[in-house]
C-alpha positions as CSV (number, residue, x, y, z in Angstrom):
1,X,104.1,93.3,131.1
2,X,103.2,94.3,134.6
3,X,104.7,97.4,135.0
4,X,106.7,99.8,132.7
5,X,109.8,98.9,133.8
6,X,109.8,95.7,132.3
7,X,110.1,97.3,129.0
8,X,113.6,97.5,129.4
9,X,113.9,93.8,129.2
10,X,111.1,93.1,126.6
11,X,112.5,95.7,123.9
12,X,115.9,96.1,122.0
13,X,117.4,96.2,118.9
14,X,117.8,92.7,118.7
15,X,114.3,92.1,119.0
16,X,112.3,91.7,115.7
17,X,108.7,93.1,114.9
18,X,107.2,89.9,116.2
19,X,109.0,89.8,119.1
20,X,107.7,93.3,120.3
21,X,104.2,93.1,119.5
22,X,102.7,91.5,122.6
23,X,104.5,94.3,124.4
24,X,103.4,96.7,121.9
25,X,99.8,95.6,122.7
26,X,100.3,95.7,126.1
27,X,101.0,99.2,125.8
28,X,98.3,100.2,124.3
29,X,96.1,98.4,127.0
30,X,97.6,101.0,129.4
31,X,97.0,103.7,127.9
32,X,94.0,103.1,126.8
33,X,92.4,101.5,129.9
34,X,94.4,103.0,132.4
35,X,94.9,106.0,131.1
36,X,98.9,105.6,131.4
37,X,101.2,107.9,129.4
38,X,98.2,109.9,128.3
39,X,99.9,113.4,129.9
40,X,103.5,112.6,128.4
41,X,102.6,113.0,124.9
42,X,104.4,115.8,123.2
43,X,104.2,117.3,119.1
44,X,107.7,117.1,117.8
45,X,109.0,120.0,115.9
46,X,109.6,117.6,112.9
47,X,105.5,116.9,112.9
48,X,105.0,113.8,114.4
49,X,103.3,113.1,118.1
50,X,105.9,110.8,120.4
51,X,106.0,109.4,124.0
52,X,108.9,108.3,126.2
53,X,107.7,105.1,127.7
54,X,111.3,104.3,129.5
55,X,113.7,105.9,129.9
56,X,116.9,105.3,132.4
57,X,119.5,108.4,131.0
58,X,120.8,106.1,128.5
59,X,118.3,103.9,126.1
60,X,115.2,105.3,125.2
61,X,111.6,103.7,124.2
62,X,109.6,105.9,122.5
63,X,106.1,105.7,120.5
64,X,106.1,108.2,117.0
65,X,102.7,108.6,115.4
66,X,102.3,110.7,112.3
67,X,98.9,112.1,111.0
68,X,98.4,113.3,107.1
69,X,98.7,116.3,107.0
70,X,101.6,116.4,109.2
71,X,103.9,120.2,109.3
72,X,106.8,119.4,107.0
73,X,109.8,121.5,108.5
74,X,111.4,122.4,105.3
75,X,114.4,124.2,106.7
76,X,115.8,122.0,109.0
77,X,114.8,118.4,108.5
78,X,118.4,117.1,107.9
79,X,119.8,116.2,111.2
80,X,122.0,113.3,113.3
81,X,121.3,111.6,116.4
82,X,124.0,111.4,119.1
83,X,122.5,107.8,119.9
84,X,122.2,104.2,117.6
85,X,118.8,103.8,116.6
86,X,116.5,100.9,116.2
87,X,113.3,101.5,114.9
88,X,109.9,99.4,114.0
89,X,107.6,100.8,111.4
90,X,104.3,99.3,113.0
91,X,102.2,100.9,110.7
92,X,102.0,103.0,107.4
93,X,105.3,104.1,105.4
94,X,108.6,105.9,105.9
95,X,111.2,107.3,103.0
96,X,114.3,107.0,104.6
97,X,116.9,109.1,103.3
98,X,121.4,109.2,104.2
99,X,123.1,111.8,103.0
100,X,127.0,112.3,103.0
101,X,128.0,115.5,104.7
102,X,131.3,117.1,104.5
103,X,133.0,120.2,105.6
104,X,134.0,122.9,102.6
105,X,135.3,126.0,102.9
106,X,133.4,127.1,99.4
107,X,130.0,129.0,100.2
108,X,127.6,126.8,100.3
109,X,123.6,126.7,101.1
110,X,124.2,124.4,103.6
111,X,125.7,125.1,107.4
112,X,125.7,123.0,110.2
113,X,123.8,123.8,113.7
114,X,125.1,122.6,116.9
115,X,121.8,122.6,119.2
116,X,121.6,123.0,123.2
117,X,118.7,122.7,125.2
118,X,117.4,125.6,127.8
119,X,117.9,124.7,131.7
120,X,117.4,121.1,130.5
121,X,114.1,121.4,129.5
122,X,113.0,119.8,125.9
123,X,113.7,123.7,124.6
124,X,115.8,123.3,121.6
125,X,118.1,126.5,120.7
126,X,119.9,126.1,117.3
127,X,123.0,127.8,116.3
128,X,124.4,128.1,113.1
129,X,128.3,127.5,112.8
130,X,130.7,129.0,110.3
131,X,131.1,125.3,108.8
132,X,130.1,125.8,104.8
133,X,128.8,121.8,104.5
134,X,128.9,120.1,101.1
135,X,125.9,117.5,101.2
136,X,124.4,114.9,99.0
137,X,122.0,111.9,99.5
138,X,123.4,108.4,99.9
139,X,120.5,106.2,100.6
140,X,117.1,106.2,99.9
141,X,115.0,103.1,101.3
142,X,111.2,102.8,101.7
143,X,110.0,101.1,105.1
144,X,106.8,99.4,105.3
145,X,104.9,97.8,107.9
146,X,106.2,95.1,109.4
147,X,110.3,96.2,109.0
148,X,112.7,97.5,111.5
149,X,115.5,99.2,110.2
150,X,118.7,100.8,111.8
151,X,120.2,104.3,111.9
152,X,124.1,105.1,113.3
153,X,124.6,107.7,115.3
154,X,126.0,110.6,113.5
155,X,124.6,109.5,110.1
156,X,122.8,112.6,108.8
157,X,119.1,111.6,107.6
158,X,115.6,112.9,106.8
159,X,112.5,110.8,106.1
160,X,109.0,111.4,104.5
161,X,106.2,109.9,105.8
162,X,103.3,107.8,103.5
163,X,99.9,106.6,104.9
164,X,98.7,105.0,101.7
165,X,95.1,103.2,103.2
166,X,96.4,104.1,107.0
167,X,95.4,106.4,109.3
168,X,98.4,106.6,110.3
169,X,102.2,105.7,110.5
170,X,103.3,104.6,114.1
171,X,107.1,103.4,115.0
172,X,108.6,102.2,118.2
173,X,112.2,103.4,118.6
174,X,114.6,101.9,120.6
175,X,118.2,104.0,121.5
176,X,120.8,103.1,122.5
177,X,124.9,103.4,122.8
178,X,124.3,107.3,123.6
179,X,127.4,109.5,123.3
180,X,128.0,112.0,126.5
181,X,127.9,115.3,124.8
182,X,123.8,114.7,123.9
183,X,124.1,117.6,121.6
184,X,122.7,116.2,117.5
185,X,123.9,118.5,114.8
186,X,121.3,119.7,112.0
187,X,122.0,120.6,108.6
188,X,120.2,124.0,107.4
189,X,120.1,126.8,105.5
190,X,122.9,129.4,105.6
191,X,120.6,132.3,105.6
192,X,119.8,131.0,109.4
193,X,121.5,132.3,112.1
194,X,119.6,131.1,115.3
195,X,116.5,129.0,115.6
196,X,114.5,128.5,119.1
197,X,112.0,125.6,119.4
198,X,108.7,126.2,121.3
199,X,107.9,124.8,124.6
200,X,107.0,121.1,123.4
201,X,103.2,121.4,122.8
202,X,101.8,118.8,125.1
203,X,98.8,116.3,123.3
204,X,94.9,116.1,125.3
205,X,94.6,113.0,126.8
206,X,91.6,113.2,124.4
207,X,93.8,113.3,121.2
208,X,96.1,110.5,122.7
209,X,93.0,108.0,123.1
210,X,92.1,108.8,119.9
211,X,95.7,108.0,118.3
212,X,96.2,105.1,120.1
213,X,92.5,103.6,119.2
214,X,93.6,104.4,115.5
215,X,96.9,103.0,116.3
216,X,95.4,100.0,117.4
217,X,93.0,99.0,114.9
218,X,95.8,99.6,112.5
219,X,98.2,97.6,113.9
220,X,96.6,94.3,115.1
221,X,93.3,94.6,113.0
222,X,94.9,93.8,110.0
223,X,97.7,92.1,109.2
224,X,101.3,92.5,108.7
């Protein structure tokens, strides 16, 4: 992989694990040795530490690393994407959970939030609706390393993250088939009327060398 670009054409869904790895590696030479990426990392509001490598306005590569210890956003965690997702757990564990959301005009603890984003800037603003939703889990399916697994856009889902012996858990995630509007719905609280993200925290080029190291050694040091 000479330059980033190439990406594009090394990494989709219908890739498996073993097909990305070289270009996973290859990555990680980058930004390790020269130093490439090392300002784009951003702290998620969800708790987890993620990358854009490509992106061309419609599919996505992105690096997600969680730590233990990780802020668990117990409010709003249920939430859709407005893109198909294809996703390789490279290292560590992920609970995967679907739920089944409907619309009900009873009173309910859960309303849906329609979110926009300030001057397009990562900014999140989340609004609550006056749509009461009904919701209940669907799925639940634990993904190790070594497994890429799928999510639809519009399915509503959470996840909990397990490091069992690793450091840490690390995904790539591939998107694609994005819809125009951009705009993912999350699934909160009623007593919530408004929620504004901060200004992404951005990662030291410090922190990032040491995630990737750990990344590293947890991916190709042992096996899968």
């Amino acid at each position: 992989m000479k330059e980033a670009s190439e990406l594009e054409n090394l990494i989709d869904q219908n890739k498996s694990i073993s097909d990305i790895l070289p270009s996973v590696s290859n990555i990680f030479n980058l930004i390790i040795n020269q130093k490439k990426w090392v300002s784009e990392f951003y702290l998620h509001p969800l708790g987890f530490y993620y990358c854009r490598l490509f992106n061309n306005g419609e599919n996505q590569i992105r690096l997600h690393i969680w730590e233990p210890g990780y802020p668990v956003k117990e409010d709003l965690f249920i939430h859709d994407h407005y893109y198909d997702l294809c996703s390789w757990v490279l290292c560590g564990k992920i609970l995967d959970f679907s739920y089944s959301v409907e619309k009900t005009i009873e009173i309910s603890e859960f309303t849906k939030f329609t979110s926009s984003y300030i001057n397009g800037k990562d900014i999140r603003t989340l609004n609550r609706t006056n749509e009461y939703q009904k919701v209940n889990r669907s799925l639940e399916r634990m993904l190790v390393k070594g497994e890429k697994y799928f999510i639809p856009k519009g399915t509503f889902h959470s996840n909990r993250i397990f490091f069992d012996t690793s450091e840490l858990t690390v995904t790539l995630v591939y998107t694609f088939n994005n819809n125009d509007d951009h705009s993912p719905n999350v699934i909160g609280f009623s007593k919530n009327k408004i929620y504004l993200e901060n200004n992404p925290e951005k990662i030291t080029p410090l922190k990032v060398q040491t995630l990737i190291e750990k990344a590293n050694f947890c991916i190709f040091q042992k096996s899968i």
